[in-house]
C-alpha positions as CSV (number, residue, x, y, z in Angstrom):
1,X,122.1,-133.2,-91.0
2,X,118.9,-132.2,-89.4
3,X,119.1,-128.9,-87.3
4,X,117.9,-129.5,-83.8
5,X,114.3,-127.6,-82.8
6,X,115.3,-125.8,-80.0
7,X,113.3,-126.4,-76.4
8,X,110.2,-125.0,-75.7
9,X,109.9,-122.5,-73.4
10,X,108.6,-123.5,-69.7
11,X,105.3,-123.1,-68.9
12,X,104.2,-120.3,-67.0
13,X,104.6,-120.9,-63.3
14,X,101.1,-120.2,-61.5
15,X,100.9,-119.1,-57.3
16,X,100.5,-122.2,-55.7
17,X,103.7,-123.8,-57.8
18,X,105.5,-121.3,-55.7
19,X,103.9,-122.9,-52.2
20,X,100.7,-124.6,-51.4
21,X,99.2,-122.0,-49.5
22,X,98.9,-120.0,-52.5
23,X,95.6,-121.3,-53.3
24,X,93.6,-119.4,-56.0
25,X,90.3,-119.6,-54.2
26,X,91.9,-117.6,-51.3
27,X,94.0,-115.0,-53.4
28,X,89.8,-114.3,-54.8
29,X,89.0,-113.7,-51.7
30,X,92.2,-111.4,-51.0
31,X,91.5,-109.5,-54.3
32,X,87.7,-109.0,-53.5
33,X,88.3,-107.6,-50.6
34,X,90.7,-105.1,-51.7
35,X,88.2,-104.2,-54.6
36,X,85.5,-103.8,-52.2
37,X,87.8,-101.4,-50.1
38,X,88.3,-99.1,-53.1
39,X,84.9,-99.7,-54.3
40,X,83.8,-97.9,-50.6
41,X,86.4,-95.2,-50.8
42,X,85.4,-93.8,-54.2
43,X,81.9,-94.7,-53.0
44,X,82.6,-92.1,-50.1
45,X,84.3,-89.7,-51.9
46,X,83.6,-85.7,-51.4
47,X,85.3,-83.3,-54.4
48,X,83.8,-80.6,-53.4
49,X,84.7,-80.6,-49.9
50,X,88.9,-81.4,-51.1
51,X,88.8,-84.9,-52.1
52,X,91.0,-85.9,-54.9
53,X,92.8,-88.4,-56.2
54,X,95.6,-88.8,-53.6
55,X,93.5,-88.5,-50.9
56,X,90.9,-91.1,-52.1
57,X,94.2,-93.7,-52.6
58,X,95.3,-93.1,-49.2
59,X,92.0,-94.1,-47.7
60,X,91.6,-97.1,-50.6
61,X,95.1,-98.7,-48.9
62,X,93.9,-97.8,-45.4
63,X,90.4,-99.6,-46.3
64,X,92.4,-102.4,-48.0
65,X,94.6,-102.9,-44.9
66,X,91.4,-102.5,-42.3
67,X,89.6,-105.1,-44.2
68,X,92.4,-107.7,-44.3
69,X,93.5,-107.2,-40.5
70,X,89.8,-107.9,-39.5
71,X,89.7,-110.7,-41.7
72,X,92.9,-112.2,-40.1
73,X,91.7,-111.5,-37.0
74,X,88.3,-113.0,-37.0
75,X,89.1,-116.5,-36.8
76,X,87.2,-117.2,-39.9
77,X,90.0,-117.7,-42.4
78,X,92.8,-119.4,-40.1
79,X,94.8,-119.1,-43.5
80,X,95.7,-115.5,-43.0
81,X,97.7,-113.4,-41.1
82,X,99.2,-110.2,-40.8
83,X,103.1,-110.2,-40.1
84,X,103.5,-106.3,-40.4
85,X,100.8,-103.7,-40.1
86,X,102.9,-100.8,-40.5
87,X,102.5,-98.7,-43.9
88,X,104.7,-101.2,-45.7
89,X,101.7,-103.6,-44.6
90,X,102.3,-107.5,-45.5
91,X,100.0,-110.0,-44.9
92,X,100.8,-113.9,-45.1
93,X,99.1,-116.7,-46.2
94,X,99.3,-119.6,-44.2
95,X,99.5,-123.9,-43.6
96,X,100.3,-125.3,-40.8
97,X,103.0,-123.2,-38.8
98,X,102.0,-119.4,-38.9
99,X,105.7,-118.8,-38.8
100,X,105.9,-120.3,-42.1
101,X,103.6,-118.4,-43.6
102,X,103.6,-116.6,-47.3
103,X,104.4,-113.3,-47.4
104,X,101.9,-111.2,-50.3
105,X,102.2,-107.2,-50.2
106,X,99.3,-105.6,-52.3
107,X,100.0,-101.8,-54.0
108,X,97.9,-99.9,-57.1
109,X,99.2,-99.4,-60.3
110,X,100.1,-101.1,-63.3
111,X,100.7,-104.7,-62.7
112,X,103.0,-104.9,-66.0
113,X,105.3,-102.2,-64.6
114,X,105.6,-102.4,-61.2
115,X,108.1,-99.5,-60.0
116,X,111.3,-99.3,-57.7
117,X,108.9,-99.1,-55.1
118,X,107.0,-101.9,-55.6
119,X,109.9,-104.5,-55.9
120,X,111.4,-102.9,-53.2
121,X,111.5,-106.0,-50.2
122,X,111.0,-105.0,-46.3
123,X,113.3,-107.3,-43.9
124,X,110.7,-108.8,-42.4
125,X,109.2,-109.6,-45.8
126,X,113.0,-111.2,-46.8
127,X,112.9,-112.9,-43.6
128,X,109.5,-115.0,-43.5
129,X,109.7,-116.1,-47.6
130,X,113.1,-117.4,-47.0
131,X,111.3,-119.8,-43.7
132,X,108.8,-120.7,-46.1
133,X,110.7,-121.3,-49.4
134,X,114.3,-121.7,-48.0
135,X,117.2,-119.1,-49.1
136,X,117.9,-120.4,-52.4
137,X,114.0,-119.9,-54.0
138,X,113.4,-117.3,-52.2
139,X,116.6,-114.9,-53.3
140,X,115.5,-111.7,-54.9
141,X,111.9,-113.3,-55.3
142,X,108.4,-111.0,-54.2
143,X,104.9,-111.6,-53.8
144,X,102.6,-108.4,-54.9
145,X,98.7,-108.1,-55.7
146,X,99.0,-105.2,-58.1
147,X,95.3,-103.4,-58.7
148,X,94.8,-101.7,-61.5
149,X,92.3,-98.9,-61.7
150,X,90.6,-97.2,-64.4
151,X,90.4,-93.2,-65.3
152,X,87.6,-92.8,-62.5
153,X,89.4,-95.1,-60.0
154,X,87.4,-98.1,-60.1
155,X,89.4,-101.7,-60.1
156,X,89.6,-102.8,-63.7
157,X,91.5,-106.1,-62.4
158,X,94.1,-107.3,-59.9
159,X,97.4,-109.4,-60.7
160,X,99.4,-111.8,-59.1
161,X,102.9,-111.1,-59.3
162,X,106.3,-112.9,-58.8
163,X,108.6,-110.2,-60.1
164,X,112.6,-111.8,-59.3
165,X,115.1,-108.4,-58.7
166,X,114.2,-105.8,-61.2
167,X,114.0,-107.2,-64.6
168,X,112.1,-110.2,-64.2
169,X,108.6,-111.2,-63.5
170,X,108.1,-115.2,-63.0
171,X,104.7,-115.3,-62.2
172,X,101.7,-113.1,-64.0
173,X,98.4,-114.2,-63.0
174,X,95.3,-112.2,-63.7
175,X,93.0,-112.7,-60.1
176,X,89.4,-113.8,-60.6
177,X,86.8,-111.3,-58.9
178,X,84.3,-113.4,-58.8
179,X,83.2,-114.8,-55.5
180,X,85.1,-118.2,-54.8
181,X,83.6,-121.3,-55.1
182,X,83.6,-123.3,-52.1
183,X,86.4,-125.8,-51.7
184,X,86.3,-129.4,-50.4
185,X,89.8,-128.9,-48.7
186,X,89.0,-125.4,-47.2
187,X,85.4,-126.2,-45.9
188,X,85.7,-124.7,-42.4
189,X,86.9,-121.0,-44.4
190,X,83.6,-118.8,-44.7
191,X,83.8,-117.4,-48.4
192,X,81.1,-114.7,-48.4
193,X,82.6,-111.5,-47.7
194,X,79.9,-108.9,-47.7
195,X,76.5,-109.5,-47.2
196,X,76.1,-107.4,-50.6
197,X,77.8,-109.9,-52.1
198,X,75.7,-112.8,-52.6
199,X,72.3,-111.7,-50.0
200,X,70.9,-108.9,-52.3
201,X,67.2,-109.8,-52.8
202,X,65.3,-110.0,-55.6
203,X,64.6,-105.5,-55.9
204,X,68.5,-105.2,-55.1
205,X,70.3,-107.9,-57.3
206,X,71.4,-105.3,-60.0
207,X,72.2,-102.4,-57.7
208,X,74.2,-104.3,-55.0
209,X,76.0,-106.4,-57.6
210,X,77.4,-103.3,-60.1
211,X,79.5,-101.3,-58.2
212,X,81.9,-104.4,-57.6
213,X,83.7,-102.9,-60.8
214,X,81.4,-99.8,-62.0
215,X,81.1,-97.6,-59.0
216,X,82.0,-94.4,-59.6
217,X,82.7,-91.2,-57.1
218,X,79.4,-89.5,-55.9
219,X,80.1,-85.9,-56.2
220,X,76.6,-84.2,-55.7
221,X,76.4,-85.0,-51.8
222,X,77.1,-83.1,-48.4
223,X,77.6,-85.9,-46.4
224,X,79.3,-89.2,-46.0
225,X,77.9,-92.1,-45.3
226,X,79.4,-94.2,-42.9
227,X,81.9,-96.6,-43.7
228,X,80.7,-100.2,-44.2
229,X,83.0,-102.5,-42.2
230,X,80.9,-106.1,-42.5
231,X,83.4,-108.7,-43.6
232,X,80.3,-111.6,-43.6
């Protein structure tokens, strides 16, 4: 008698199996900004006058945060929204309704072990995935965009996780940093971000372009440049 082979394994579910609105051209444009952020705060960096690695995190999440509010706010990407801007700080991705909107929390640190306090759901968070997936798929289910720095601080990557409770991640999707292509469905979103992003002229294309991934703290100057803010 012929032994059965046993089943194969599922394939790997992806974001937008979870909901529509989970589109990978817009979590590219969730990740780049959040690169950018931290690219600016290590940009603006000071050791010498106290900086250090806590310090620089605190204003790479505060960055992060800024650049996603104004982003929801501008009316360019109707897609996105912020549904708490505390320090917890969730953002949602959105079709149709805004009340049934996505709910995504971002945090740095290793994406293949996310800690207690990663996993760990707000409320509010519980509340809007179980209006936009109903109780049953939403139960003990997250949304995170984990970014994973280097030894100097600069993003190396960022994932796309679905971790379920504490010992289960459904979803592990490495998030594309390049600039999103436009899409046919999404042709009234603006894609470009920064205007370093894709304007850099013909003297500027290799210094504008690098510190996406390479920049690294400046530690021989006295004063700070201003924060760049532009989200277009």
């Amino acid at each position: 008698m012929e032994r059965a082979e046993p089943p194969s394994p599922p394939p790997p579910r992806l974001p937008w199996d979870y909901h529509p609105a989970l589109t990978e051209n817009r979590l590219r444009l969730c990740a780049r900004l959040l690169a950018h952020a931290r690219r600016d705060a290590l940009a603006m960096a000071s050791y010498e006058l106290g900086d250090d690695p806590w310090s620089v995190g605190c204003r790479a999440f505060a960055f992060g945060r800024h650049r996603l509010q104004r982003a929801a706010s501008s009316g360019d990407y109707p897609w996105l929204a912020v549904l708490d801007d505390s320090a917890h700080f969730v953002f949602v991705f959105v079709i149709g309704a805004a009340d049934e909107g996505v709910p995504v929390r971002f945090f740095r640190g290793a994406a293949d072990e996310p800690t207690e306090r990663t996993l760990r759901r707000q409320e509010m968070e519980m509340q809007q995935l179980s209006l936009a997936l109903g109780e049953g798929a939403a139960e003990g289910l997250a949304f995170r965009l984990g970014v994973e720095t280097g030894e100097p601080g600069q993003v190396e990557r960022v994932v796309f996780l679905a971790p379920r409770g504490e010992d289960r991640v459904e979803c592990f999707w490495p998030v594309s940093l390049e600039p999103p292509a436009t899409a046919a469905t999404e042709a009234a979103v603006q894609l470009r971000l920064l205007a370093d992003d894709n304007d850099a002229g013909p003297g500027e294309a290799a210094s504008r372009s690098a510190p996406l991934l390479g920049a690294k703290p400046r530690r021989k100057t006295t004063e700070c440049p201003p924060p760049q803010t532009t989200l277009l």
